[in-house]
C-alpha positions as CSV (number, residue, x, y, z in Angstrom):
1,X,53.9,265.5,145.1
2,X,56.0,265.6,148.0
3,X,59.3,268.4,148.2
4,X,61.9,265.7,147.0
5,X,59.7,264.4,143.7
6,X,59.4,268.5,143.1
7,X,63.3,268.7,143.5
8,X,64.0,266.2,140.9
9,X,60.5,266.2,138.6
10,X,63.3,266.0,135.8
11,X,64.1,262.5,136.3
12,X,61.3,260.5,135.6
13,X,61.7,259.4,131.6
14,X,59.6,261.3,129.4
15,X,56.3,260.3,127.3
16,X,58.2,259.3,124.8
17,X,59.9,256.1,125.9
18,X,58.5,252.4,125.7
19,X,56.6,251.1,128.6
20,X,59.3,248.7,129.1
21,X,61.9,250.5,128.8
22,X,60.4,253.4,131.3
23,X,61.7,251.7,134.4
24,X,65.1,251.1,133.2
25,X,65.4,255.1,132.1
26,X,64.5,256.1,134.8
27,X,67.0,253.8,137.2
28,X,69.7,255.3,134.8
29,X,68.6,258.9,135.4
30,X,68.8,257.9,139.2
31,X,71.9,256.7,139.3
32,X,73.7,259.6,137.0
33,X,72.4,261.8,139.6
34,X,74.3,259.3,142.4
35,X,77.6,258.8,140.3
36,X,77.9,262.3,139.5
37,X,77.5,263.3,143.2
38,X,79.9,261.2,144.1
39,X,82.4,262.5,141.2
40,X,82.0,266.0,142.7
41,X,83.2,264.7,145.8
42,X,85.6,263.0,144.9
43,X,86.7,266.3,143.5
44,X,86.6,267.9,146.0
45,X,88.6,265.1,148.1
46,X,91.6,265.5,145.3
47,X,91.3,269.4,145.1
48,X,92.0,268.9,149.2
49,X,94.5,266.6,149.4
50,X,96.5,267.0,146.5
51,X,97.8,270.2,144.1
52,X,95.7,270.8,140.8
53,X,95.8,268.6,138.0
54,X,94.7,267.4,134.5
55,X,92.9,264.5,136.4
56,X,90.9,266.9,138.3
57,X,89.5,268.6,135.5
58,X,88.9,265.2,133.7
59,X,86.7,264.4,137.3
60,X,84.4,267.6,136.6
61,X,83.9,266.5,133.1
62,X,82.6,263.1,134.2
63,X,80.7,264.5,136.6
64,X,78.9,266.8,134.2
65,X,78.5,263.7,131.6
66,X,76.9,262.1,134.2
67,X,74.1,264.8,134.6
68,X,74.0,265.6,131.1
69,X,72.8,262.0,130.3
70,X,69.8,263.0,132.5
71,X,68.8,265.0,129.2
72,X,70.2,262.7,126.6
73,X,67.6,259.9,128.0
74,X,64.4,262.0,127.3
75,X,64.7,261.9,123.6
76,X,67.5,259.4,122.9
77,X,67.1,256.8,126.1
78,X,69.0,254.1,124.0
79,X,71.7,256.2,123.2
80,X,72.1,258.1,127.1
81,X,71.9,254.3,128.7
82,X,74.9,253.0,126.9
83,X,76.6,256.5,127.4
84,X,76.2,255.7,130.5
85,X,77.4,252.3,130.9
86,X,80.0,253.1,128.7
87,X,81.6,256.6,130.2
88,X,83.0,254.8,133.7
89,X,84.5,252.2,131.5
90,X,86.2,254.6,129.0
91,X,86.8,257.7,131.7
92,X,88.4,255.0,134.4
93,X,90.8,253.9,131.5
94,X,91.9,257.6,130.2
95,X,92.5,258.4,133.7
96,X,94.3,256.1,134.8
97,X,96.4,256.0,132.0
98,X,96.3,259.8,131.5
99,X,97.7,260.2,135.4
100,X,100.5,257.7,134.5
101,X,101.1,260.2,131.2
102,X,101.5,263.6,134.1
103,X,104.1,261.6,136.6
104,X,107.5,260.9,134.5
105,X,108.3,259.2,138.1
106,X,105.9,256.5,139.1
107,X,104.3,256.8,142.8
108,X,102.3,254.2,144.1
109,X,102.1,250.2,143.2
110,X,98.2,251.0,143.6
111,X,97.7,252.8,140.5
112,X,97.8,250.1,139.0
113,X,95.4,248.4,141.1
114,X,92.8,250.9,141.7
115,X,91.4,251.7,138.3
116,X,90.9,247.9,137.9
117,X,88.3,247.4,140.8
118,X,86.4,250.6,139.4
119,X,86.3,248.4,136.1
120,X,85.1,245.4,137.8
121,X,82.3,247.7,139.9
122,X,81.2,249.1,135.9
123,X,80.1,245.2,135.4
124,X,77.0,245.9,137.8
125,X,75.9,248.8,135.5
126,X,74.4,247.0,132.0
127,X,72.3,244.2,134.5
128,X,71.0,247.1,136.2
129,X,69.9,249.8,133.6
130,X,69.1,246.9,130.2
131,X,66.8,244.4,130.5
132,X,67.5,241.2,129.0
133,X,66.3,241.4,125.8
134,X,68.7,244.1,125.0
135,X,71.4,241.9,124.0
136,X,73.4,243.7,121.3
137,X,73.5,247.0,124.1
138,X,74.2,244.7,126.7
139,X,77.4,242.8,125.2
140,X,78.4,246.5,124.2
141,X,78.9,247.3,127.4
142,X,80.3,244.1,129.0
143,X,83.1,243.7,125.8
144,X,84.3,247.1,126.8
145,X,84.7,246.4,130.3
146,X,86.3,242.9,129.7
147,X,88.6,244.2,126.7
148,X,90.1,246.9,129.4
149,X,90.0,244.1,132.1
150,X,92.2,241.9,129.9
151,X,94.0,243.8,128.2
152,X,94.9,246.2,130.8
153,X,98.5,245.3,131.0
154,X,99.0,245.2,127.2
155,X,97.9,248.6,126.3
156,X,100.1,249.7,129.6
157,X,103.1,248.1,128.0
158,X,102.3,249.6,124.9
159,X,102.1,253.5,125.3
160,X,105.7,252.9,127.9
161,X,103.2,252.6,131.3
162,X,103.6,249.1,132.0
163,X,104.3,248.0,135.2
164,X,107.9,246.7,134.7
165,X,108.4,249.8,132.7
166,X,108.1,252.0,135.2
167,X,110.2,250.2,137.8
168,X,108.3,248.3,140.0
169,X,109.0,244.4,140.6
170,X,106.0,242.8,142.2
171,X,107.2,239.0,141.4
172,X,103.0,237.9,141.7
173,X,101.5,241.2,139.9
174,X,100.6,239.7,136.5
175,X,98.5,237.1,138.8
176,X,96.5,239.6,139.5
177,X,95.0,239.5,135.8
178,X,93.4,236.3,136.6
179,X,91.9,237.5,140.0
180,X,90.2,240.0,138.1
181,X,89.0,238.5,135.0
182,X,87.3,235.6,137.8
183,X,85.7,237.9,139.6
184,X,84.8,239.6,136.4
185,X,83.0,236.6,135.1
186,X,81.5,235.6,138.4
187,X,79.9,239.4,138.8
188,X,78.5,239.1,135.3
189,X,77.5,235.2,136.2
190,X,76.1,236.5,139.6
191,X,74.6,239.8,138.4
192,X,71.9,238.0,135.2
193,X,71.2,235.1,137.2
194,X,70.0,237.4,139.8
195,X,68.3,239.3,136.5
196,X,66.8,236.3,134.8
197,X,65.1,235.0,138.0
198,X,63.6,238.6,138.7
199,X,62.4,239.1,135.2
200,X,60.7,235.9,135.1
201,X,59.1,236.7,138.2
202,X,57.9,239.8,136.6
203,X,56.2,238.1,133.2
204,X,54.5,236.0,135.9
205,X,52.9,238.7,138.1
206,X,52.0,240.6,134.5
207,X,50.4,237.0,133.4
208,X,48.1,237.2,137.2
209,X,47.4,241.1,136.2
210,X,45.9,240.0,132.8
211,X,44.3,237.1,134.1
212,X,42.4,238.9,137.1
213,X,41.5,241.6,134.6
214,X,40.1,239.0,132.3
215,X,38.5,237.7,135.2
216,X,37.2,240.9,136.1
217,X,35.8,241.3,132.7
218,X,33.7,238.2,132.4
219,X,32.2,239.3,135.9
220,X,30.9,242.3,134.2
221,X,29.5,240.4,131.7
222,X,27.6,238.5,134.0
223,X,26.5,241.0,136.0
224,X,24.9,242.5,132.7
225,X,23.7,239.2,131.6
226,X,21.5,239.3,135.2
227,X,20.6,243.1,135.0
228,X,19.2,241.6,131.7
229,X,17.4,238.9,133.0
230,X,16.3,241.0,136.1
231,X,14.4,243.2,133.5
232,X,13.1,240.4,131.5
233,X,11.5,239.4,134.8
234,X,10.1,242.6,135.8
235,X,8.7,242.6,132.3
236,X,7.4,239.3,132.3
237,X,5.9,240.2,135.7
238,X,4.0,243.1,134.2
239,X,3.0,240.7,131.9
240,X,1.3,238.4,134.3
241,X,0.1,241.4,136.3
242,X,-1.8,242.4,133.5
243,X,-3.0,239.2,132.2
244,X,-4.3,238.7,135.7
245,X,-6.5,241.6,135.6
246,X,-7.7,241.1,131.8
247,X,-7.9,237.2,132.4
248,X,-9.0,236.4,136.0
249,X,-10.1,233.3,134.8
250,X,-7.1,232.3,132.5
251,X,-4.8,230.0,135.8
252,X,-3.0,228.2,133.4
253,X,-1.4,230.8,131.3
254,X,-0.6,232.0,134.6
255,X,0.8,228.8,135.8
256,X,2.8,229.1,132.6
257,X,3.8,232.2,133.4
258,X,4.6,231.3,136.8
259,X,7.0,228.2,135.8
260,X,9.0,230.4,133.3
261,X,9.6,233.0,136.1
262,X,11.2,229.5,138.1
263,X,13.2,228.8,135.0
264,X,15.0,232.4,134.6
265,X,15.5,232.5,138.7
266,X,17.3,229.0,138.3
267,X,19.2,230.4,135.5
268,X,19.9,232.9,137.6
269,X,21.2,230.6,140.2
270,X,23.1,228.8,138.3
271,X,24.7,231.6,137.2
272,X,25.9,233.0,140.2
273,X,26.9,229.5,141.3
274,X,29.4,229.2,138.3
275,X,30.5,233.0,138.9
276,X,31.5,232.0,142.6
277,X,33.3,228.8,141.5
278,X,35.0,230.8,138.8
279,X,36.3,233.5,141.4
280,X,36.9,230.7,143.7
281,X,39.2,228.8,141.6
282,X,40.5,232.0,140.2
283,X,41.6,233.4,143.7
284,X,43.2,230.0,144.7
285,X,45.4,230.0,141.9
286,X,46.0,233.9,142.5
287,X,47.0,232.6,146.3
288,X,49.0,229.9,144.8
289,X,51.3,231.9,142.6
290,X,51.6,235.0,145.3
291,X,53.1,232.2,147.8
292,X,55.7,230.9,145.0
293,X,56.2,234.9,144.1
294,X,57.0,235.2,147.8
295,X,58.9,232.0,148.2
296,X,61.6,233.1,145.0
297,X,61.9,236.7,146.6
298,X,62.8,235.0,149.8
299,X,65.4,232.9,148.0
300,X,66.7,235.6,146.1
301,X,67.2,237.5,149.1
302,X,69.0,234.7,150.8
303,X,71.4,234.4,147.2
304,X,71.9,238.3,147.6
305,X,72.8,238.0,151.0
306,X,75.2,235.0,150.2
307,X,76.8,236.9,147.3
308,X,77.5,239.8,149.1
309,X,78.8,238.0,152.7
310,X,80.8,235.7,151.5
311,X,82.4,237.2,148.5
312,X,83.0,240.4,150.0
313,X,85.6,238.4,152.7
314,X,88.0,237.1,150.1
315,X,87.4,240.2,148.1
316,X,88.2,242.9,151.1
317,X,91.3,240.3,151.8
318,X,92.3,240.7,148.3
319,X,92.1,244.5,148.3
320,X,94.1,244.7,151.1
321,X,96.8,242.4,150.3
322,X,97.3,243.9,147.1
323,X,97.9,247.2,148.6
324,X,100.5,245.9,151.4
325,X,102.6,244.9,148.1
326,X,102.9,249.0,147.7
327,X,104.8,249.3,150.3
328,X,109.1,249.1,151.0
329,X,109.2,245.2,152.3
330,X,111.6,242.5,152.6
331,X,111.2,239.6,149.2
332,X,110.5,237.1,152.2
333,X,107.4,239.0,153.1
334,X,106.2,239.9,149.4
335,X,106.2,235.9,149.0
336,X,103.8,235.6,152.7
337,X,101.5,238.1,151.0
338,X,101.9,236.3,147.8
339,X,101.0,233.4,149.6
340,X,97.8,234.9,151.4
341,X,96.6,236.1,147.9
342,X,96.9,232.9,146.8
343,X,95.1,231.2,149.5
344,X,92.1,234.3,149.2
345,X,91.5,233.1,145.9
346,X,90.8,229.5,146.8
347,X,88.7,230.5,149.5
348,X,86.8,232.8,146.6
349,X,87.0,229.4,144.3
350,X,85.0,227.5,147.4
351,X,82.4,230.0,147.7
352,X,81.6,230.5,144.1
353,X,81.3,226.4,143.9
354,X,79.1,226.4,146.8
355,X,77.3,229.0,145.0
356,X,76.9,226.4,141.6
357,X,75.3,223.7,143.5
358,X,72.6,226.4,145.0
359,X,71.4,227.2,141.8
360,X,72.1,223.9,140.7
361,X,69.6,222.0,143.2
362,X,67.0,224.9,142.3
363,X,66.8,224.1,138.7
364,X,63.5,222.4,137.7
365,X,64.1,218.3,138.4
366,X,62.4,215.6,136.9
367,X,61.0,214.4,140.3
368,X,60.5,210.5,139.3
369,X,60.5,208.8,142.4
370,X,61.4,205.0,142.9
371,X,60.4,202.4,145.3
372,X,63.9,202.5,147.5
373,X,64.5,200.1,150.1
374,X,65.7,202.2,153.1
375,X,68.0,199.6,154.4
376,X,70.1,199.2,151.3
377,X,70.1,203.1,150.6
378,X,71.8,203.5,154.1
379,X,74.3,200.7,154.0
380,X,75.4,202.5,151.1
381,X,76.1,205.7,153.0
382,X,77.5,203.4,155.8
383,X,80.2,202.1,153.3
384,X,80.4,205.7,152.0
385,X,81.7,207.0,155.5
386,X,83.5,203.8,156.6
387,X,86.2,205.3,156.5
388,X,85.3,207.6,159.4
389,X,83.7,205.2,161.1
390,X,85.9,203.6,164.5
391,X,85.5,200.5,165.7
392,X,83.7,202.4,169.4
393,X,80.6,204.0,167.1
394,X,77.4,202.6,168.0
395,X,75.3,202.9,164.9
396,X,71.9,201.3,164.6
397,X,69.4,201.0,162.4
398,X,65.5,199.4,162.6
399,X,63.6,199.6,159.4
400,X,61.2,197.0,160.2
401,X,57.6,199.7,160.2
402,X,58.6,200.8,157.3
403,X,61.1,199.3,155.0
404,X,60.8,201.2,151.1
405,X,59.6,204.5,150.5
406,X,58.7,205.9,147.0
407,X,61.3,208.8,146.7
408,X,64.4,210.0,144.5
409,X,66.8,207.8,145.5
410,X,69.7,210.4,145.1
411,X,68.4,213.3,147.6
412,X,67.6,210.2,150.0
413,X,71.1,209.3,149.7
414,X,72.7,212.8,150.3
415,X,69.7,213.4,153.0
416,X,70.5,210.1,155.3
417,X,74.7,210.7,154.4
418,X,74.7,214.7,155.5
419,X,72.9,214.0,159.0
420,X,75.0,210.7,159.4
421,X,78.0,213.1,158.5
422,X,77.0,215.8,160.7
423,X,76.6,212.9,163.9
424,X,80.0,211.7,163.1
425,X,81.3,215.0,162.8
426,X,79.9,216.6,165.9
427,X,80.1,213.9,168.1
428,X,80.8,214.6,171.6
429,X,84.5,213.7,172.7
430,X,83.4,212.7,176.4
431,X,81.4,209.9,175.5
432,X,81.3,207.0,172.5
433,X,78.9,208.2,170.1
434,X,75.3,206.3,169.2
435,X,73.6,207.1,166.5
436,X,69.7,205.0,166.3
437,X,68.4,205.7,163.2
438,X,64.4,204.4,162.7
439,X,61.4,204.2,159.9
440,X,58.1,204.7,160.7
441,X,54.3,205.3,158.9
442,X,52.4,208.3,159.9
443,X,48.7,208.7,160.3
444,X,48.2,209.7,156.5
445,X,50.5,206.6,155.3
446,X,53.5,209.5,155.0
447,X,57.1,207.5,155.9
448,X,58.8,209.0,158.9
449,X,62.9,208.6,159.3
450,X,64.2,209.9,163.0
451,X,67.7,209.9,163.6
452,X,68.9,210.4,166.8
453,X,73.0,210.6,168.3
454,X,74.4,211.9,171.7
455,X,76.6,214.2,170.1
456,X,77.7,217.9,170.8
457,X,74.0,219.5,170.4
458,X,72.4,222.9,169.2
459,X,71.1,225.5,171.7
460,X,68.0,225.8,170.0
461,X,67.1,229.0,172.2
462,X,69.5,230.9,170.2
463,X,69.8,229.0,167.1
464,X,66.2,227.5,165.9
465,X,66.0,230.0,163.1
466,X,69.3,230.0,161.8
467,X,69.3,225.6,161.9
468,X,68.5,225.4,158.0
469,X,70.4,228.3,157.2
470,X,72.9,228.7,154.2
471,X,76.4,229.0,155.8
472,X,75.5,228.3,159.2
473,X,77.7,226.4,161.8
474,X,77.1,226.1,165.1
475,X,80.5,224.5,166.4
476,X,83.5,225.8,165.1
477,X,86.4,223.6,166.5
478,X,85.9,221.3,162.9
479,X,85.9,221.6,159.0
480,X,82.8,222.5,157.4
481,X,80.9,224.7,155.5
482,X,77.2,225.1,156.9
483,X,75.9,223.5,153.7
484,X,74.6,220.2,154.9
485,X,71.2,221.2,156.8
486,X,70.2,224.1,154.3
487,X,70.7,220.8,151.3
488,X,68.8,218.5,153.7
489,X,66.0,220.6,153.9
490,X,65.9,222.1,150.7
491,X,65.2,218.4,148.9
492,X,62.9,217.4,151.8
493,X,61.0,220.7,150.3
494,X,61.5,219.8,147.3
495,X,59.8,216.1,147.2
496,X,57.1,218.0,149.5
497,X,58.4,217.1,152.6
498,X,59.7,218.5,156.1
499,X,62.1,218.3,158.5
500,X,62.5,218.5,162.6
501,X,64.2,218.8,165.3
502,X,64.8,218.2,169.0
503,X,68.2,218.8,170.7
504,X,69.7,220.2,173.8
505,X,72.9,221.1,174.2
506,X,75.8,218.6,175.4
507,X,73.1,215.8,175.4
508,X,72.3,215.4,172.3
509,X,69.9,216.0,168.8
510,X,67.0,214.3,167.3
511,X,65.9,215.1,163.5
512,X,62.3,213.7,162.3
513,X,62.1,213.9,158.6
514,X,58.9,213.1,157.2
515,X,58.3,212.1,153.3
516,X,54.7,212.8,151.9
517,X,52.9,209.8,150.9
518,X,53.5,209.3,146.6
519,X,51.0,209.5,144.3
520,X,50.3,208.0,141.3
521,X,53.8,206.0,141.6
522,X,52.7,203.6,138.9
523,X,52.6,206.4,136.3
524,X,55.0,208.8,136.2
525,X,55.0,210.0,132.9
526,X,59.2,211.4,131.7
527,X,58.7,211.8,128.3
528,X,55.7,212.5,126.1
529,X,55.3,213.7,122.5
530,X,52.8,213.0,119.7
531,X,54.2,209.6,119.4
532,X,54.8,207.8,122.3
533,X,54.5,208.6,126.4
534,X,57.2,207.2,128.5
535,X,56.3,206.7,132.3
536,X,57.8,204.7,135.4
537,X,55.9,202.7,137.4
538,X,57.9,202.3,140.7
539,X,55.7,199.7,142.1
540,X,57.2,197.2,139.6
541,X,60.5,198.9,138.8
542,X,59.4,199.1,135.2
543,X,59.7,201.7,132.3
544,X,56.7,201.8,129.9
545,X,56.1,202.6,126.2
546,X,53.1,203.7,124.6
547,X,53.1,204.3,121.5
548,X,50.3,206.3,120.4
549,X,50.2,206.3,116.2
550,X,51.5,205.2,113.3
551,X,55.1,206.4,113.5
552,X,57.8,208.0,111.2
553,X,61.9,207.0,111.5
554,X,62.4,210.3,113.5
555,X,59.8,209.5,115.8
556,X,60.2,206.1,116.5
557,X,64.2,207.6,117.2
558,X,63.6,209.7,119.4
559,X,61.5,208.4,122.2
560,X,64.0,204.8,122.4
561,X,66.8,207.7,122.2
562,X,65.1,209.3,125.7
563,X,64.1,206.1,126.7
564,X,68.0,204.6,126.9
565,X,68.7,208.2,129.0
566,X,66.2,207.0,131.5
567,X,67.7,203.3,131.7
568,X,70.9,204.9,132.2
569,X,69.4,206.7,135.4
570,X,67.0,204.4,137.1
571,X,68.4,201.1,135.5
572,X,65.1,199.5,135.5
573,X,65.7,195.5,134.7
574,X,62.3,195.6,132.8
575,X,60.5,197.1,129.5
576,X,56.8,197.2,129.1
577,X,56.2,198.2,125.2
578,X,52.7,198.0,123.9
579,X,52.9,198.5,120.1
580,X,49.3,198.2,119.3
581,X,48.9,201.6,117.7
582,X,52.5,201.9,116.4
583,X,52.1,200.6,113.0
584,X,54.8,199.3,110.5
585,X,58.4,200.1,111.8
586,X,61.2,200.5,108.9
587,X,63.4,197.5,108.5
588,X,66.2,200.0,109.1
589,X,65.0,201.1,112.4
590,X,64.5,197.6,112.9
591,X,68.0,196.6,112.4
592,X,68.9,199.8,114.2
593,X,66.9,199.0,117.5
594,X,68.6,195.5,117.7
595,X,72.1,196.5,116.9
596,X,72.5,199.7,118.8
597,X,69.3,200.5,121.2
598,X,69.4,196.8,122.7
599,X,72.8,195.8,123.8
600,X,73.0,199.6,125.2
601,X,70.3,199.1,127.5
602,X,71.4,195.2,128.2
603,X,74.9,197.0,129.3
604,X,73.5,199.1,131.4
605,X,70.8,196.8,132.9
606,X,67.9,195.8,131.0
607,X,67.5,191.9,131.3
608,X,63.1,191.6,130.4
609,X,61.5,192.4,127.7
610,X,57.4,192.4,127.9
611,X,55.7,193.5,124.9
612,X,51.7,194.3,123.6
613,X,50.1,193.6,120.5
614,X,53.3,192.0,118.8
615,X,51.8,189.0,117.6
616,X,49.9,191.3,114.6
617,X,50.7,190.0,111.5
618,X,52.3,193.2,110.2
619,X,55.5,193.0,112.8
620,X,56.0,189.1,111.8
621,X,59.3,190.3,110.3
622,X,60.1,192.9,113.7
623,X,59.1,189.9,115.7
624,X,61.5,187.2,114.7
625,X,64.3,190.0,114.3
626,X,63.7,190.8,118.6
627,X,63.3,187.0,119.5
628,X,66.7,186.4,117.7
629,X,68.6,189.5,119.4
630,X,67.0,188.8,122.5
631,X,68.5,184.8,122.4
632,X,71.9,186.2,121.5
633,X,71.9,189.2,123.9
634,X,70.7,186.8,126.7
635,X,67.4,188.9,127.6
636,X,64.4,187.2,128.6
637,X,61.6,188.0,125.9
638,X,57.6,187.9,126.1
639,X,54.5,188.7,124.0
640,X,50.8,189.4,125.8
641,X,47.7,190.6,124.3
642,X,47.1,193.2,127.2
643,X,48.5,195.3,129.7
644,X,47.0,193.4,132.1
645,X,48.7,190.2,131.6
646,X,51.8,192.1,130.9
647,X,51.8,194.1,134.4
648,X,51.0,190.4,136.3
649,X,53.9,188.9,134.3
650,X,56.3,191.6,135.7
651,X,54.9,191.2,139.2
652,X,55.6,187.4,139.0
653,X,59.5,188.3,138.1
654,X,59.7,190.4,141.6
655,X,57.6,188.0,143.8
656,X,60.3,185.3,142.4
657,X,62.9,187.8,143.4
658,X,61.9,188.2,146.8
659,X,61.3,184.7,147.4
């Protein structure tokens, strides 16, 4: 035990409290010590700088609360963490309001400034010492703060403290209400993203524990298993010793003997060789899920980082704004710092919106990926930015080595418009910009894009690392907001990809993106239950359904309910249905599918229908119903016996197409 775990042996939580909740007790016990060090100081600051007052004393109290919660958590840890969360909260309130009580003459615009930040900094507290589960405590502890938060100025008003009341005129100070409740909710937003992700990481590593200790105990098994058959052979061999001795004459029951000791050493063998593939494929997935532990902790550092850069500018601007309006100035310049706050605030709006689309693009996707012509997917970004475009830009474009790629056709589209963007937006003012952008194959059949422009250039000597960066420019002298790159490569990683690049500066830069060949493109399954299975096959451009039983209303519902969500976002012109396991469909769901399922997937795109197994005699009814809707909705219907036929049928439609 080293001197500083001797000085504080009382802060570890005692045998009595959960396993889970041990680490959380004693984080609380931590910080009490913390927060009440800094209460005696600041104590000691007031005892200093100003004369004695009630405010003081209430400062020792805290202090003392602080430490006494130390106690409270061995036997009552639920009790001593809300105390905990809860004193700031309640103390920050009673002083403030309690030092507005002392002064019949008010002092400072600040003190009514002040207290609110400690308020906002007491949000931090319940994500740090609950975990998630403990809701009810939680929400106890975050109503308190955001009842005082927002109703700060109304229990002011009504004990005679209110701001007005007491003389002061700030023409912007109730603004500051919804400055405060926005960064309230974006600490609490901020604060249990940051806790969900790091939980989840912890129920994962726990999950690798148990499985390497499971693993650990079938290897003892086995190892037992073979001391067992290693003693069955020495017996068996002390068998045949003896026999040998006894029976010189008896060579086949030795021969016998001889083949079963061949049988238990293959045993053996095979044995150890399914122990070794066991531990094998148990330490890749070990190595698997320690590189995706390490690869969240790294983005959760960057988040952390970005959180507390970039909302600490408009926050410290804020802060000091605010306290500029406490001092003796003209109306003209209360309305400039008005003016500044107001501006600070949008800046903090930008930042928490960059923030959204973060965690937005690291949500779990459906990854489908489509068969996209590269050439129609960046005239579309060319019409995009025509508008930015002059009639000088050489812009060219040769996708003749590799025309389609199988990818999502929406992080295409943002990859090819943010480097096109960034070319246009960093071109060079001495010289016309040209931009070549080219498709290639690669050695294992992966699709390579380079785009190259003679624009302004990176020094890659000093900024390689920083290149893919969140928030990092590189020329200042235009708009943007370091976003672009970090997105690129984030979706490149995403779809399994990567990214390059080559530039120098005032010549210009060269980014290689390279796309990993697709797999299994002509079954990408969306949707699956006990019904049906719902897959895209992006050779053909075609949505599938399988169904898979005999199905109820609900079921039969559902899956065409998922299936028109789909349509809506790939707006595949074709339907491939085999029904030869569905069984009898309800005349209501019958009527239903023609009256409301069709014409909303004709609307939004479906113009073929190719169906399996719908010449049984039991959909004769379901049959004539489709061939009449599909005559009066104008969609092109057809009835095969097997997939086969069916797939050939929809490769026919796109061979006519291209022709």
């Amino acid at each position: 035990m080293t001197s500083i775990q001797r000085i504080f042996f009382f802060l570890p939580p005692s045998s009595r409290v959960p396993e889970p909740l041990r680490q959380m007790v004693y984080i609380t016990n931590i910080l009490s010590v913390i927060l009440a060090i800094l209460t005696f100081i600041l104590f000691f600051i007031f005892t200093r700088l100003f004369t004695w007052s009630l405010s003081q004393f209430n400062l020792v109290v805290v202090g003392v609360l602080f430490l006494a919660y130390i106690l409270i958590n061995r036997s009552y840890y639920n009790i001593g963490r809300i105390l905990f969360c809860l004193t700031p909260v309640w103390m920050t309130m009673f002083l403030t309001l309690s030092g507005k009580f002392e002064l019949i003459n008010p002092r400072y615009y600040i003190d009514y400034f002040d207290s609110r930040f400690i308020l906002l900094g007491t949000t931090i507290l319940p994500g740090i010492v609950f975990r998630l589960k403990e809701k009810v405590k939680i929400g106890l502890c975050l109503s308190s703060t955001f009842v005082f938060l927002f109703f700060f100025d109304p229990i002011h008003t009504a004990l005679g403290l209110g701001y007005y009341q007491r003389g002061f005129n700030g023409l912007g100070y109730y603004y500051l209400n919804y400055i405060v409740i926005t960064a309230y909710f974006v600490l609490v937003f901020g604060i249990f993203t940051l806790k969900l992700i790091i939980e989840k990481a912890e129920e994962t590593t726990t999950k690798l524990i148990g499985e390497k200790s499971l693993i650990n105990a079938i290897l003892l098994e086995r190892n037992d298993q073979l001391r067992n058959l290693n003693t069955d052979i020495k017996a068996r061999n002390e068998e045949m010793h003896q026999q040998q001795e006894e029976l010189s004459a008896g060579r086949d029951k030795l021969e016998e003997a001889y083949q079963l000791i061949n049988d238990q050493k293959d045993k053996v063998s095979i044995y150890n060789s399914q122990l070794q593939n066991l531990v094998d494929e148990k330490s890749q997935s070990l190595v698997a899920a320690n590189e995706e532990l390490v690869k969240h902790n790294n983005e959760l550092m960057q988040f952390s980082y970005t959180v507390s850069h970039n909302l600490r500018g408009p926050v410290a601007r804020l802060l000091g704004l605010s306290q500029l309006l406490n001092r003796d100035i003209e109306e003209t310049e209360k309305s400039e710092i008005l003016r500044f706050i107001h501006q600070s605030t949008i800046d903090l709006d930008a930042v928490l919106k960059d923030l959204n689309v973060i965690i937005d693009l690291r949500k779990g996707l459906n990854l489908i990926r489509e068969k996209i012509e590269i050439e129609d997917e960046w005239k579309r970004v060319l019409s995009m930015l025509q508008d930015q475009i002059q009639p000088d830009f050489s812009i060219e474009a040769d996708f003749d080595r590799a025309p389609h790629i199988y990818s999502m056709r929406a992080m295409l589209h943002s990859i090819l418009y943010n480097l096109l963007s960034n070319a246009i937006k960093y071109r060079s003012p001495d010289r016309r910009l040209t931009v070549v952008l080219k498709s290639s194959k690669g050695f294992n059949r992966e699709t390579i894009l380079e785009i190259q422009d003679n624009g302004l250039g990176i020094d890659l000597a000093k900024q390689k690392d920083n290149i893919f960066k969140l928030y990092k420019r590189f020329h200042t002298h235009v708009g943007g907001k370091g976003l672009g790159l970090f997105m690129v490569k984030t979706q490149l990683e995403m779809m399994g990809g990567h990214i390059e690049v080559e530039s120098q500066l005032n010549i210009g830069t060269t980014f290689k993106i390279t796309f990993p060949q697709a797999a299994d493109v002509e079954k990408q399954v969306f949707f699956e239950n006990g019904a049906a299975q719902l897959c895209f096959d992006a050779e053909i451009n075609t949505t599938i359904i399988l169904w898979k039983k005999s199905i109820t209303s609900d079921e039969y519902r559902s899956v065409f309910e998922a299936m028109l969500a789909t349509l809506k976002t790939y707006r595949t012109p074709c339907w491939i249905a085999d029904l030869r396991e569905q069984g009898t469909v309800a005349e209501h769901d019958q009527a239903w599918f023609a009256t409301t399922v069709v014409p909303e997937a004709v609307r939004i795109g479906l113009r073929r229908v190719v169906t399996i197994g719908f010449k049984d005699p039991i959909r004769r009814l379901y049959l004539e119903r489709m061939i009449a809707t599909s005559v009066e909705l104008g969609v092109e219907f057809f009835v095969f016996d097997s997939p086969e036929e069916a797939r050939e049928k929809v490769r026919e439609f796109l061979s006519q197409k291209t022709a």
